[in-house]
Backbone of each chain as nested JSON, in Angstrom:
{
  "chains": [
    {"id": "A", "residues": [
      {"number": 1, "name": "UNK", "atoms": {"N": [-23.902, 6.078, 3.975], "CA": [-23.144, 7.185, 4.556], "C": [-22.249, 6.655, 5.676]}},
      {"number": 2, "name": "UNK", "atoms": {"N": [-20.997, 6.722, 5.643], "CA": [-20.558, 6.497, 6.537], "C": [-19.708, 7.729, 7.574]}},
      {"number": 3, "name": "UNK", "atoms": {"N": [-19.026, 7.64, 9.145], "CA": [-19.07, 8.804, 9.789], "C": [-17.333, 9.024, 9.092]}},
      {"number": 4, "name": "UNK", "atoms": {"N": [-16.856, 10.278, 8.959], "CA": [-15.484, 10.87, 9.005], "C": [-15.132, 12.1, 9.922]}},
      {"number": 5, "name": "UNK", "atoms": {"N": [-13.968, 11.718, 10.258], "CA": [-13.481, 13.076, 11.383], "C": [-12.299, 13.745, 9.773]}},
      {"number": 6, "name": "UNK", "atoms": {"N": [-12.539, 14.918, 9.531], "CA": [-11.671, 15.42, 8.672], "C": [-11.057, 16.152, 9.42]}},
      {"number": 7, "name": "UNK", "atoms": {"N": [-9.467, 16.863, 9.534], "CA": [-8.855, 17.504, 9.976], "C": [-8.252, 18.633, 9.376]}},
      {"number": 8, "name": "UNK", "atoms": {"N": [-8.542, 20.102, 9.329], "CA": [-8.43, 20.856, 9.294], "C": [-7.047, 21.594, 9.584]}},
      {"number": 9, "name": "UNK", "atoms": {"N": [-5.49, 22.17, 8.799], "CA": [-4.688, 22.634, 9.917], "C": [-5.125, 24.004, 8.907]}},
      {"number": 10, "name": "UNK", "atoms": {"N": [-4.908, 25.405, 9.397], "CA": [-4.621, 26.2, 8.634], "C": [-3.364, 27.08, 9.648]}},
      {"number": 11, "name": "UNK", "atoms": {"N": [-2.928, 27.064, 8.265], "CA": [-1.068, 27.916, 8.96], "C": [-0.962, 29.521, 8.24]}},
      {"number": 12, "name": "UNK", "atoms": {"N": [-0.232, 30.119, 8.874], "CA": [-0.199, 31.339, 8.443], "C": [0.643, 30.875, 6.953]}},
      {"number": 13, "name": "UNK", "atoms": {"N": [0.665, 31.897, 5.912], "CA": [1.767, 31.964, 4.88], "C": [3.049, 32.364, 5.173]}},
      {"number": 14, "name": "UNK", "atoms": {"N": [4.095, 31.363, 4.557], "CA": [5.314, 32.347, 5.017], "C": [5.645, 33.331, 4.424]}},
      {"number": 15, "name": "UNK", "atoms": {"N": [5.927, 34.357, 5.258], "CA": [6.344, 35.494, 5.552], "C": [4.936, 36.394, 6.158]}},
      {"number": 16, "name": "UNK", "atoms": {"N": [3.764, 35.856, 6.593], "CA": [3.061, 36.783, 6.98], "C": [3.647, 36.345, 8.994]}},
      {"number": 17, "name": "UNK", "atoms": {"N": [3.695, 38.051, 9.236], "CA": [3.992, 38.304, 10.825], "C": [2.876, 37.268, 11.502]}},
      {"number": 18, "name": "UNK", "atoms": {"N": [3.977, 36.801, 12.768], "CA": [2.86, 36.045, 13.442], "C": [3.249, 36.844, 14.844]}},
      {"number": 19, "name": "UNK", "atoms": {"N": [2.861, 37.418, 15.698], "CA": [3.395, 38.008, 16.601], "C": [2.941, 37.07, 18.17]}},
      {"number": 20, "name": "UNK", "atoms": {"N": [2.544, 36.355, 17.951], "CA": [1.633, 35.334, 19.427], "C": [2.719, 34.297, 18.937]}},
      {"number": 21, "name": "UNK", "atoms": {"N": [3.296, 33.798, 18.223], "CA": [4.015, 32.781, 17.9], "C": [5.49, 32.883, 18.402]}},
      {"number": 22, "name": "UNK", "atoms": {"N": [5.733, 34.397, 17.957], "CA": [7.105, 35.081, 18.343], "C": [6.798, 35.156, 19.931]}},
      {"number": 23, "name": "UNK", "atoms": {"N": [5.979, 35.693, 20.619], "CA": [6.194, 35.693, 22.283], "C": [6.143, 34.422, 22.619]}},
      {"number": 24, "name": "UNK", "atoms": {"N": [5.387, 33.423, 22.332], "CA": [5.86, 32.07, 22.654], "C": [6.793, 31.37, 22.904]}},
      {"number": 25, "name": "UNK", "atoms": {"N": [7.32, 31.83, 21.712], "CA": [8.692, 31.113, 21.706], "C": [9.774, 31.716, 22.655]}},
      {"number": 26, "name": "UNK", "atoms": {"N": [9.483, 33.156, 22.372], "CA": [10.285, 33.689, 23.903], "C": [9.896, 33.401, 25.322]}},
      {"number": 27, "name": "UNK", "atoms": {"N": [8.498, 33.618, 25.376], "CA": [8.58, 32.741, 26.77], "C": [8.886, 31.413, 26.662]}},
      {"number": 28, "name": "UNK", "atoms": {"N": [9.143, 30.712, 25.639], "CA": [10.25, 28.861, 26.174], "C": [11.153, 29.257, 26.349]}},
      {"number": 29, "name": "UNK", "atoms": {"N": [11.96, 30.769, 25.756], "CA": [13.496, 30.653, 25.805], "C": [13.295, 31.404, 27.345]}},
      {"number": 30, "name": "UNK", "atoms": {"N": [12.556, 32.115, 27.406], "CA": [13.245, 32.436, 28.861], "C": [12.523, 31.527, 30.405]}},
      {"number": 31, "name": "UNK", "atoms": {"N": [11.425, 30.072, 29.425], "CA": [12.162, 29.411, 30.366], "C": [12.711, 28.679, 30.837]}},
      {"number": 32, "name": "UNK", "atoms": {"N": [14.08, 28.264, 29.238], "CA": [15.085, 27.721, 29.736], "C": [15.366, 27.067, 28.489]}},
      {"number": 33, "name": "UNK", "atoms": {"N": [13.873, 26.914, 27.985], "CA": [13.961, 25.595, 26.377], "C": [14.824, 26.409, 25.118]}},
      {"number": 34, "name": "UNK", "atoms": {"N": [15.976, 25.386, 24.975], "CA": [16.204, 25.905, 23.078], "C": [15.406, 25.745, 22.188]}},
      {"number": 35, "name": "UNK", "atoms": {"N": [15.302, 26.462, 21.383], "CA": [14.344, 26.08, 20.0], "C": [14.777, 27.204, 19.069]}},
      {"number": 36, "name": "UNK", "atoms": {"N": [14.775, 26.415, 17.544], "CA": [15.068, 27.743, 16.956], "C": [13.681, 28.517, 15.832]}},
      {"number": 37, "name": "UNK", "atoms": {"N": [13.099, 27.442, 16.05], "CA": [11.443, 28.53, 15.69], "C": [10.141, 27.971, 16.138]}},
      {"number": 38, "name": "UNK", "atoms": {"N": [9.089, 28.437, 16.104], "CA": [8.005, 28.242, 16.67], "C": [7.226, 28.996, 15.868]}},
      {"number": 39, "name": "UNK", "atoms": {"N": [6.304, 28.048, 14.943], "CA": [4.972, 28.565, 14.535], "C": [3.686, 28.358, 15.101]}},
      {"number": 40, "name": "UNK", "atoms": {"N": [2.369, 28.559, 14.801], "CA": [1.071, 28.491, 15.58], "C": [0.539, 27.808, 14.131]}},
      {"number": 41, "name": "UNK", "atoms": {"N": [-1.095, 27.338, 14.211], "CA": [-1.346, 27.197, 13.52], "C": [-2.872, 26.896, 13.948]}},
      {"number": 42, "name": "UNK", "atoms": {"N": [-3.723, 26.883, 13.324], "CA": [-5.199, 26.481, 13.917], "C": [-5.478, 25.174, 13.314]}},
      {"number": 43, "name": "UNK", "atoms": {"N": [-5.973, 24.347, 14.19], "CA": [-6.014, 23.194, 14.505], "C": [-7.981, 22.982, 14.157]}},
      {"number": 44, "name": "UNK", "atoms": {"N": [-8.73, 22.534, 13.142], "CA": [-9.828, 21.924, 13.6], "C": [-10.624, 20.592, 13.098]}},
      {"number": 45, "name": "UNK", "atoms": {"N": [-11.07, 19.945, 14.019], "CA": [-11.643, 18.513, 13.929], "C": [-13.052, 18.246, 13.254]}},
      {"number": 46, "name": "UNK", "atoms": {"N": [-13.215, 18.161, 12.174], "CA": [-15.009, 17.927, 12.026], "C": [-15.663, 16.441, 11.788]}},
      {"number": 47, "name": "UNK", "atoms": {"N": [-16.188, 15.86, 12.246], "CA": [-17.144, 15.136, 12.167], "C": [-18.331, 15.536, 11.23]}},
      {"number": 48, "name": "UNK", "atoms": {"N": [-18.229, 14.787, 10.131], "CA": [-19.433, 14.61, 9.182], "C": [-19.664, 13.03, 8.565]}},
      {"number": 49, "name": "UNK", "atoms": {"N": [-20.712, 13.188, 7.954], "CA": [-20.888, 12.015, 7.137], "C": [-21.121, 12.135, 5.319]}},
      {"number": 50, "name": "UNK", "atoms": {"N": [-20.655, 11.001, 4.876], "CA": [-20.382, 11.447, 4.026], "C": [-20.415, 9.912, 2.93]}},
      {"number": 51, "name": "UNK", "atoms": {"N": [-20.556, 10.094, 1.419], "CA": [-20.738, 8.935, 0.873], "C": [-19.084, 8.08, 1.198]}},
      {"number": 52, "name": "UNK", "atoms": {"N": [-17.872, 8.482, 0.811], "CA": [-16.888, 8.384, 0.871], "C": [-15.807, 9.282, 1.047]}},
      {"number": 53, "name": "UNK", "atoms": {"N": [-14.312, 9.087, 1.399], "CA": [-13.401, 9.492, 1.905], "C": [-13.272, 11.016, 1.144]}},
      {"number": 54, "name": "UNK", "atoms": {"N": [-13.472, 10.87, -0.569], "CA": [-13.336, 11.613, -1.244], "C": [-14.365, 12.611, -0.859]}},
      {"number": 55, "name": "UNK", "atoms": {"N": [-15.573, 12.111, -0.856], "CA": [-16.143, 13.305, -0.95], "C": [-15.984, 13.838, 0.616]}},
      {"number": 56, "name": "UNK", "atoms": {"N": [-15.816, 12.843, 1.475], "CA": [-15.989, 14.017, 2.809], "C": [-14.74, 14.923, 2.732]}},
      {"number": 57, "name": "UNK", "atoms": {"N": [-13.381, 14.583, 2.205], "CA": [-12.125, 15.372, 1.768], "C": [-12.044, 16.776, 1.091]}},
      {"number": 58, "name": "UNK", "atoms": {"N": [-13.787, 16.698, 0.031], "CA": [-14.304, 17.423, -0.989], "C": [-14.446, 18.93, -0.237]}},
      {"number": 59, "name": "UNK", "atoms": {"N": [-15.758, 18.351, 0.792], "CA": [-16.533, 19.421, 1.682], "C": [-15.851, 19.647, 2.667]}},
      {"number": 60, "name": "UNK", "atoms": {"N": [-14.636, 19.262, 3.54], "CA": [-13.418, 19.765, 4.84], "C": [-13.069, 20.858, 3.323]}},
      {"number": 61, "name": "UNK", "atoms": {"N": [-12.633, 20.675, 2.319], "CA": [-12.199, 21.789, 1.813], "C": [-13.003, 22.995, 1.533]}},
      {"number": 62, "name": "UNK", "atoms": {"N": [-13.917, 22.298, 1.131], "CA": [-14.398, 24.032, 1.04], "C": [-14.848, 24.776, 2.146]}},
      {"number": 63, "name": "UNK", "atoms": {"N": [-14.854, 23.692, 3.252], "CA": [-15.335, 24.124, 4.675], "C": [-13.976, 25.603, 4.902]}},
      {"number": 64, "name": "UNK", "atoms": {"N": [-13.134, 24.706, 4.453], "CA": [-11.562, 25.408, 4.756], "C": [-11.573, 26.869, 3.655]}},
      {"number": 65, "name": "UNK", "atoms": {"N": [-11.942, 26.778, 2.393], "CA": [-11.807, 27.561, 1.227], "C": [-12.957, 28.867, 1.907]}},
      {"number": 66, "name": "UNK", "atoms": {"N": [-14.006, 28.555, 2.434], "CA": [-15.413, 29.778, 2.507], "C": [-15.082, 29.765, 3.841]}},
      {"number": 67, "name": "UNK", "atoms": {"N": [-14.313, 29.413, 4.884], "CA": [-14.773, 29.923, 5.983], "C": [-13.375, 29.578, 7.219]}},
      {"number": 68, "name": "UNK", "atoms": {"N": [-12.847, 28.639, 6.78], "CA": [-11.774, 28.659, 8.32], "C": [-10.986, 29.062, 8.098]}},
      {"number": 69, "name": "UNK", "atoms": {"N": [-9.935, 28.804, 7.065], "CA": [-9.143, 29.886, 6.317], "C": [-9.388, 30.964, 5.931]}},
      {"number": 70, "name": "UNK", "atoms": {"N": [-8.619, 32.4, 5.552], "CA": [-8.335, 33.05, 5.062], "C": [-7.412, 33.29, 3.655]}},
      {"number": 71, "name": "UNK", "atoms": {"N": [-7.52, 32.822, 2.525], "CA": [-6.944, 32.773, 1.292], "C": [-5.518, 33.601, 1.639]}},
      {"number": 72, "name": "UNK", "atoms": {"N": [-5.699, 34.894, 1.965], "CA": [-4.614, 36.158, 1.766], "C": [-3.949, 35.596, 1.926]}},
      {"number": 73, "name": "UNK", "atoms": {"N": [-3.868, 35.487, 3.736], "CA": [-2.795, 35.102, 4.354], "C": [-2.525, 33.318, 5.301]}},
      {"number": 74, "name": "UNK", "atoms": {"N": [-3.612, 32.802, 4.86], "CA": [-3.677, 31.136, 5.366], "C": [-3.315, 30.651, 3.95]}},
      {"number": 75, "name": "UNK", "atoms": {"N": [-2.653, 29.209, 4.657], "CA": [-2.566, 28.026, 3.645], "C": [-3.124, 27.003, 4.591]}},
      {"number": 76, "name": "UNK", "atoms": {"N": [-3.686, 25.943, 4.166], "CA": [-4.366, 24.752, 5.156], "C": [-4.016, 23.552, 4.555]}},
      {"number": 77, "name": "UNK", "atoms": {"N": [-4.157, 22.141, 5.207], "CA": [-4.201, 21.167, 4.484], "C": [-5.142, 20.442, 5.334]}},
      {"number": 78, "name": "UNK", "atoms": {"N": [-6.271, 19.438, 4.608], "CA": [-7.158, 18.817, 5.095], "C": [-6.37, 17.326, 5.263]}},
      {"number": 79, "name": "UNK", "atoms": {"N": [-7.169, 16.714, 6.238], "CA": [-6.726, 15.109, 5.998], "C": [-7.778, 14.148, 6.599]}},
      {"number": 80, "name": "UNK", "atoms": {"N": [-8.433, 13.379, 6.386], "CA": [-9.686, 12.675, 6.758], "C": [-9.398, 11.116, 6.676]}},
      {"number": 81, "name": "UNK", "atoms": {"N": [-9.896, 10.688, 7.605], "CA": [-9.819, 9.34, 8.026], "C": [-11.437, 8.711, 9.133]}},
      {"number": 82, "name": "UNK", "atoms": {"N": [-11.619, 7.631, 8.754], "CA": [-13.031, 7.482, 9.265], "C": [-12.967, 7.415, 10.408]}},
      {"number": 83, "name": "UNK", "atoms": {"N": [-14.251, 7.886, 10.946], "CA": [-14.552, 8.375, 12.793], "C": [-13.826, 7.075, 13.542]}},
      {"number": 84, "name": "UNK", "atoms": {"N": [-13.978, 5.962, 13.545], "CA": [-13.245, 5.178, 14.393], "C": [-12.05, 4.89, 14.507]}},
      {"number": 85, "name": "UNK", "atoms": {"N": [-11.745, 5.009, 13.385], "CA": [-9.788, 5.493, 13.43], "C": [-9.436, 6.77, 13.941]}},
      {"number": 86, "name": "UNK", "atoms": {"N": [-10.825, 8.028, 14.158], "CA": [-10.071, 9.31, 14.498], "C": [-9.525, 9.16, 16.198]}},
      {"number": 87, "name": "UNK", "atoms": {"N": [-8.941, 10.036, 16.709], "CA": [-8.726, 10.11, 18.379], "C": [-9.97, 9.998, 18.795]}}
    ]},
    {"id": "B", "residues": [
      {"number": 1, "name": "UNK", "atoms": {"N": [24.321, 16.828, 16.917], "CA": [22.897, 16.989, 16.705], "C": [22.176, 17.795, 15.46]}},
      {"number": 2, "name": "UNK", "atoms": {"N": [20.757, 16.688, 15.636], "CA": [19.924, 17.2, 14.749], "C": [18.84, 17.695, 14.637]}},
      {"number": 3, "name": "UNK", "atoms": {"N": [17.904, 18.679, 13.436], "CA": [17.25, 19.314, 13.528], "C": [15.884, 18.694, 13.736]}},
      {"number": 4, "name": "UNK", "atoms": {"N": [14.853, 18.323, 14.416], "CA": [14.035, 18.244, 14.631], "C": [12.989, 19.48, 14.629]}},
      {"number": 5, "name": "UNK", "atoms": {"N": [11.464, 19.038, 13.619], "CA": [10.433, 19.54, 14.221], "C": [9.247, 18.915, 15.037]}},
      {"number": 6, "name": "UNK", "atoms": {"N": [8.865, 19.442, 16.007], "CA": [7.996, 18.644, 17.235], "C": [6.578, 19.557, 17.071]}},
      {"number": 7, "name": "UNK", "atoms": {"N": [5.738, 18.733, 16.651], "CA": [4.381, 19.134, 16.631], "C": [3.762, 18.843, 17.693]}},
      {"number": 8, "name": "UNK", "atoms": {"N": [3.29, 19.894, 18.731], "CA": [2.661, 19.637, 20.049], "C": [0.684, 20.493, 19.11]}},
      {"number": 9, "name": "UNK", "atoms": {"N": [0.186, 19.129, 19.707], "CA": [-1.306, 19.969, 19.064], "C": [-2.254, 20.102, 20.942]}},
      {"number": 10, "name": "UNK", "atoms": {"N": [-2.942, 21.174, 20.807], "CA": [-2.983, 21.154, 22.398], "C": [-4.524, 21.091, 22.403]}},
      {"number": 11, "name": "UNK", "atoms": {"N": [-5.349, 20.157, 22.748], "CA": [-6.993, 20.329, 22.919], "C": [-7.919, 20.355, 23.761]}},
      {"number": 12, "name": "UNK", "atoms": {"N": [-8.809, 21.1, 24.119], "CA": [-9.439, 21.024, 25.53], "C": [-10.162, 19.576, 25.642]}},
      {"number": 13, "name": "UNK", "atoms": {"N": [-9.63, 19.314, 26.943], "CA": [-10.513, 17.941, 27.188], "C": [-12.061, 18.108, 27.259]}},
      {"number": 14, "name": "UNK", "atoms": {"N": [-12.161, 16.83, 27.266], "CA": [-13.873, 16.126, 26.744], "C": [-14.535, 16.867, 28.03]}},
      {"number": 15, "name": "UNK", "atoms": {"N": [-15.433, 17.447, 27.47], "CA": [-16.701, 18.596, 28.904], "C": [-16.581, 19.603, 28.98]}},
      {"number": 16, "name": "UNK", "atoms": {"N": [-14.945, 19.85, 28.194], "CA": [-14.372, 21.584, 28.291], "C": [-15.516, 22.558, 27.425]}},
      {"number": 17, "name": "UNK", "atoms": {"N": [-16.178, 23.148, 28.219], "CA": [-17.212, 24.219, 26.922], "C": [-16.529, 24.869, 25.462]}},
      {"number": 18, "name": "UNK", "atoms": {"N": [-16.632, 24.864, 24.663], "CA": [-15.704, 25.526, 23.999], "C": [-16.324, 26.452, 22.582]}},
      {"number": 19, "name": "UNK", "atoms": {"N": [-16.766, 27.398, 23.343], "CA": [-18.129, 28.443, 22.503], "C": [-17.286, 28.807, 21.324]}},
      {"number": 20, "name": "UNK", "atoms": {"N": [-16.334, 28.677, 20.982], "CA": [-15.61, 29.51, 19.841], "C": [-15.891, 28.183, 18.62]}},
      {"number": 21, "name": "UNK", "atoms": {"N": [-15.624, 27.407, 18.804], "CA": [-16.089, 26.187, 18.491], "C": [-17.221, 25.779, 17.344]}},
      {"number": 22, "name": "UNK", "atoms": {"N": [-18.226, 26.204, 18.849], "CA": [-19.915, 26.248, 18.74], "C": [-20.282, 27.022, 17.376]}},
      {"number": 23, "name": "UNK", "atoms": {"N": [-19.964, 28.395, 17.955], "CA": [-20.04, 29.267, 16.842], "C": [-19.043, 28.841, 15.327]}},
      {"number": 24, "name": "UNK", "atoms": {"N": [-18.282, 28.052, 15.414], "CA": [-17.505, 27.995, 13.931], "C": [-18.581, 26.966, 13.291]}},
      {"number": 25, "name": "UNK", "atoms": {"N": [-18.897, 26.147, 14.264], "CA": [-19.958, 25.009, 13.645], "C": [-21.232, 25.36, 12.793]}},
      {"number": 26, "name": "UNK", "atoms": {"N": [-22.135, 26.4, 13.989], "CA": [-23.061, 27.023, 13.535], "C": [-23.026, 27.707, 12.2]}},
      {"number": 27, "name": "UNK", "atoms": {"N": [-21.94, 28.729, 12.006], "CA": [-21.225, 29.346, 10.717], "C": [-20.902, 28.745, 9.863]}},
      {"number": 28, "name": "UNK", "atoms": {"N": [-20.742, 27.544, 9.777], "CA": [-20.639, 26.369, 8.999], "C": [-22.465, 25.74, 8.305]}},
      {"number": 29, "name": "UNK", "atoms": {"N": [-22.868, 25.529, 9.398], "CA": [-24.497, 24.891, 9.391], "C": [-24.739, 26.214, 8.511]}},
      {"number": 30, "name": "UNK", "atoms": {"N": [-24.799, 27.686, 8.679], "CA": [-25.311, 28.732, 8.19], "C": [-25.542, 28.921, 6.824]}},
      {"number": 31, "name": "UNK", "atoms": {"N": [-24.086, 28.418, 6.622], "CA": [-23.646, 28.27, 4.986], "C": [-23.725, 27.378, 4.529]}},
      {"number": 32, "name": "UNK", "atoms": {"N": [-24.502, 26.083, 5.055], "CA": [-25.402, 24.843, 3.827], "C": [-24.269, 23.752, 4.459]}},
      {"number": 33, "name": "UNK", "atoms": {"N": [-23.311, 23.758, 4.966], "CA": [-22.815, 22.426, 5.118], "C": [-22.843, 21.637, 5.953]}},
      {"number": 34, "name": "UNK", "atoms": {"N": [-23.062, 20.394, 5.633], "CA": [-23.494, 19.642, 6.841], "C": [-22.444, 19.109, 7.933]}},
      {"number": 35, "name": "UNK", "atoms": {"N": [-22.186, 18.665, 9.277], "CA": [-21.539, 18.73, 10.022], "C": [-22.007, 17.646, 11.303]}},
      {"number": 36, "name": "UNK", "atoms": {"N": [-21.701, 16.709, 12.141], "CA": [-22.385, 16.411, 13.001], "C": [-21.365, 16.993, 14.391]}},
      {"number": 37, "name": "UNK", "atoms": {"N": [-20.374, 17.528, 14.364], "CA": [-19.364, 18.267, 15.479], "C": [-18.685, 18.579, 14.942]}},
      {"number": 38, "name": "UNK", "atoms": {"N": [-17.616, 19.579, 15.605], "CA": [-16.637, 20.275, 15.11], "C": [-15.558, 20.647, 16.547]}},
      {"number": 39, "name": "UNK", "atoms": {"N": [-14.213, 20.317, 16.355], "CA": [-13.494, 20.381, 17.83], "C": [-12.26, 21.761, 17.308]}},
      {"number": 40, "name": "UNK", "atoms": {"N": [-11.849, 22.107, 17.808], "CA": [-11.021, 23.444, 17.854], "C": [-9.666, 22.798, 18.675]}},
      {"number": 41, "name": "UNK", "atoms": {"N": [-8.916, 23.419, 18.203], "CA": [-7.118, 22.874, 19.054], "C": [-5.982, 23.773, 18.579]}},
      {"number": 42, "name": "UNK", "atoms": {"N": [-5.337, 24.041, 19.267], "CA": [-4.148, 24.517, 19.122], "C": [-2.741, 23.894, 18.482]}},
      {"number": 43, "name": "UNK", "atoms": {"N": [-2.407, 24.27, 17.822], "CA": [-1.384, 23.218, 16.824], "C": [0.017, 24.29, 16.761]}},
      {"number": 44, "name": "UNK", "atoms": {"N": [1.15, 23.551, 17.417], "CA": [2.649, 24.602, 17.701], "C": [3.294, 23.597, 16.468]}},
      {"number": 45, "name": "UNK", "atoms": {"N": [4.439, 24.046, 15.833], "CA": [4.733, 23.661, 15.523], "C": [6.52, 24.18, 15.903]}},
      {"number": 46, "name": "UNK", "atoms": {"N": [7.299, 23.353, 16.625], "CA": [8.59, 23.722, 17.261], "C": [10.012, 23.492, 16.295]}},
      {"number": 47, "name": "UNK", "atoms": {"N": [10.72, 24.199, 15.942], "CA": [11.779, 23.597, 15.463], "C": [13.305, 23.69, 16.29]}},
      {"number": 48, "name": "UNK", "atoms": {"N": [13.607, 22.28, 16.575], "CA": [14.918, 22.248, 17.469], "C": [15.616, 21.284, 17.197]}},
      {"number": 49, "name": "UNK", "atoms": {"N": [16.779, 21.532, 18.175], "CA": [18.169, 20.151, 17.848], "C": [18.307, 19.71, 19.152]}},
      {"number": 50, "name": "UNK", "atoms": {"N": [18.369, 18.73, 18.538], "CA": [18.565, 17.535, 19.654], "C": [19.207, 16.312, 19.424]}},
      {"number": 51, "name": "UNK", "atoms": {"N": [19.761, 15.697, 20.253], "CA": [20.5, 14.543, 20.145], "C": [19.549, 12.997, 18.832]}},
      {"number": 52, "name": "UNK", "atoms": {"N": [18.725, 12.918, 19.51], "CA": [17.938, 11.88, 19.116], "C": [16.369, 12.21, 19.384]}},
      {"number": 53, "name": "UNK", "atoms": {"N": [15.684, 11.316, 18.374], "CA": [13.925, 12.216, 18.556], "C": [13.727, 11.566, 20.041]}},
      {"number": 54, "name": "UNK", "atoms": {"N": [14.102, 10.813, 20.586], "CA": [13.156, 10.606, 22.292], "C": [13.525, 11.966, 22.62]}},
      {"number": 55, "name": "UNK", "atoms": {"N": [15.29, 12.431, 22.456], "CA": [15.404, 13.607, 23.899], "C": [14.581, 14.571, 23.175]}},
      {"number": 56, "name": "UNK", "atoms": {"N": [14.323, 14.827, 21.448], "CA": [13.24, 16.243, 21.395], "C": [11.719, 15.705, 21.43]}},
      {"number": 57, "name": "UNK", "atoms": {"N": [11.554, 14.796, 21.454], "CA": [10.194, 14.267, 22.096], "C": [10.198, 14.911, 23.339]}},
      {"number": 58, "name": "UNK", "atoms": {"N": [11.086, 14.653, 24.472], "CA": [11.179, 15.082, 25.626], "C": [11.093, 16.371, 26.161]}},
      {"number": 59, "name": "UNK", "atoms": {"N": [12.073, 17.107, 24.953], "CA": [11.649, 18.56, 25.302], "C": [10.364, 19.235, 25.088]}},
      {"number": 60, "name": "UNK", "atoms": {"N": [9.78, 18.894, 23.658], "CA": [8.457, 19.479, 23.042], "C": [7.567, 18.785, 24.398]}},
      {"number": 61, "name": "UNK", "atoms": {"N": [7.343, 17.491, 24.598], "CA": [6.642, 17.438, 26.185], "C": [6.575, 18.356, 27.228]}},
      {"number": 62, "name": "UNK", "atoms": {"N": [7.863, 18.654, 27.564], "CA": [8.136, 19.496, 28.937], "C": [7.542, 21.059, 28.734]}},
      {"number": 63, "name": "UNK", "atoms": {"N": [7.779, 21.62, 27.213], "CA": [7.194, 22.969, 26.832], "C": [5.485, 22.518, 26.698]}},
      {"number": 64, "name": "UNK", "atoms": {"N": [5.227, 21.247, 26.532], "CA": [3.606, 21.594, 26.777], "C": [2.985, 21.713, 28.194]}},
      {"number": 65, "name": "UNK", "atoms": {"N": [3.733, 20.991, 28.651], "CA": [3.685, 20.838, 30.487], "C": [3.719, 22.157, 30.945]}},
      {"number": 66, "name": "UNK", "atoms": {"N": [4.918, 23.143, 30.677], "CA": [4.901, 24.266, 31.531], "C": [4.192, 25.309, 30.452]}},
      {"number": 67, "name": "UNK", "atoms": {"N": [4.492, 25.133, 29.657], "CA": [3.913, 26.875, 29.101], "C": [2.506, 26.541, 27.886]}},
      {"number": 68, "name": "UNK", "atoms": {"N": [2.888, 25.609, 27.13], "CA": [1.329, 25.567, 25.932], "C": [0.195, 25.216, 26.45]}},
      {"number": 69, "name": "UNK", "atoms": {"N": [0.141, 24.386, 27.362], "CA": [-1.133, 23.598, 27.588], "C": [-1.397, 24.056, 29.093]}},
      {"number": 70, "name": "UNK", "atoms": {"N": [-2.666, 24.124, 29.353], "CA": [-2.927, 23.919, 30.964], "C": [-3.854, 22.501, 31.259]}},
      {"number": 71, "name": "UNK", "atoms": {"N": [-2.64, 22.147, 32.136], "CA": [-3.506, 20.198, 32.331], "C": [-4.72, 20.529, 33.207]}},
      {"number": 72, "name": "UNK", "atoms": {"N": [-5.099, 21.305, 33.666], "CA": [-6.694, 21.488, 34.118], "C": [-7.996, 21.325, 33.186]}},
      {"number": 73, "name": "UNK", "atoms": {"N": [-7.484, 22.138, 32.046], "CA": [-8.299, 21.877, 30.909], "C": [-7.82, 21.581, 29.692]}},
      {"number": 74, "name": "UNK", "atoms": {"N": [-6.847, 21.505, 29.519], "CA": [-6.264, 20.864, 27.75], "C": [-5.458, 19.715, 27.901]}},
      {"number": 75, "name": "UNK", "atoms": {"N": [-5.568, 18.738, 26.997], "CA": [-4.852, 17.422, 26.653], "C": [-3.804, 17.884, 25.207]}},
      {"number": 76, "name": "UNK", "atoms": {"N": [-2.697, 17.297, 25.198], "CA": [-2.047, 17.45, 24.387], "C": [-1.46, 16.667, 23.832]}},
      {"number": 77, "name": "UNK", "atoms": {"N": [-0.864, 16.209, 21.903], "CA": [0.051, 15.254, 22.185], "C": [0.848, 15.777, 21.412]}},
      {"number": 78, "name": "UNK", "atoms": {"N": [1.996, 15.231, 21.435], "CA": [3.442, 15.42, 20.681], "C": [3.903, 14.126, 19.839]}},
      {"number": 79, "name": "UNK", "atoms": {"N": [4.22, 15.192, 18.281], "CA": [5.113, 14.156, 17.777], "C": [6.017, 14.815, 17.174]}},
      {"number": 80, "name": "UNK", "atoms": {"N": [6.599, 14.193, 16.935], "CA": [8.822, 14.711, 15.983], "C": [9.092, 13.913, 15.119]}},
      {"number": 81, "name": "UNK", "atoms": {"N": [9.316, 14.781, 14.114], "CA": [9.835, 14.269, 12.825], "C": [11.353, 15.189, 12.882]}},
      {"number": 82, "name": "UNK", "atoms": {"N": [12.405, 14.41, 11.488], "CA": [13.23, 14.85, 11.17], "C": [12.576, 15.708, 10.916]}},
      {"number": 83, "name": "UNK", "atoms": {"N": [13.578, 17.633, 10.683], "CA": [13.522, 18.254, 9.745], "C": [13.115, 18.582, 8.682]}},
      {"number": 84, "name": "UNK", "atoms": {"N": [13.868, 17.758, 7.943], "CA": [14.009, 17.194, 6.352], "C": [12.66, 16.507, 5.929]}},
      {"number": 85, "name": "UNK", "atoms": {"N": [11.873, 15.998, 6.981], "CA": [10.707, 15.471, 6.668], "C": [9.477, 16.142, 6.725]}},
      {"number": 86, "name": "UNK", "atoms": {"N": [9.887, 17.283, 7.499], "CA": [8.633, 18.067, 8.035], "C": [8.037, 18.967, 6.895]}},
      {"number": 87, "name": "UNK", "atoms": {"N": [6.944, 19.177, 6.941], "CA": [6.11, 20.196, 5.965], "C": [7.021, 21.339, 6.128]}}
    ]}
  ]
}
């Protein structure tokens, strides 16, 4: 078994309203920053172990499919790399 | 100038309690999967123009400095890709 940090993003779908994303971005513009969009997205780190890359890649997904995501309106992408290469 | 997107991901530093976390882990453990940690972060994703990626490096920095992140308790980092390259 060796250790993996898998990474988790899940993003809204486009076209679902993000309304915390939209005031964000207005508070940069008013204070001062250009930008012409700003999305959010949830960000998470897991540490597991696992026989290999694949399979720890296997279980971040379904981690993502039954529970950190939302199907409706999330899309996610996993990405895993072993614990000593993670941050 | 060109279009740049600047991914600022924002995370509470190491000691920061972070019960929302806790609980995603546990909810995880609940449902059979195994886990040895789990970290939570904030992930912006900015789209702007700028001369060259240092100066929108520079800006996506300065918007984590004043408004995404609080350096008391969150670490953040930034990176910029073309546009054209970005998810």
């Amino acid at each position: 078994m060796t250790a993996y940090t898998a990474t988790v993003t899940v993003r809204l779908k486009h076209g679902v309203l993000d309304p915390e994303a939209e005031t964000t971005k207005q508070a940069l513009q008013r204070l001062g920053f250009e930008l012409s969009a700003l999305r959010s997205a949830d960000h998470y780190e897991v540490d597991l172990e696992a026989d290999d890359t694949a399979a720890a890649e296997q279980r971040a997904d379904e981690m993502a499919e039954r529970l950190l995501a939302n199907p409706t309106i999330h899309d996610y992408d996993v990405s895993v790399v072993e614990a000593d290469d993670a941050q």
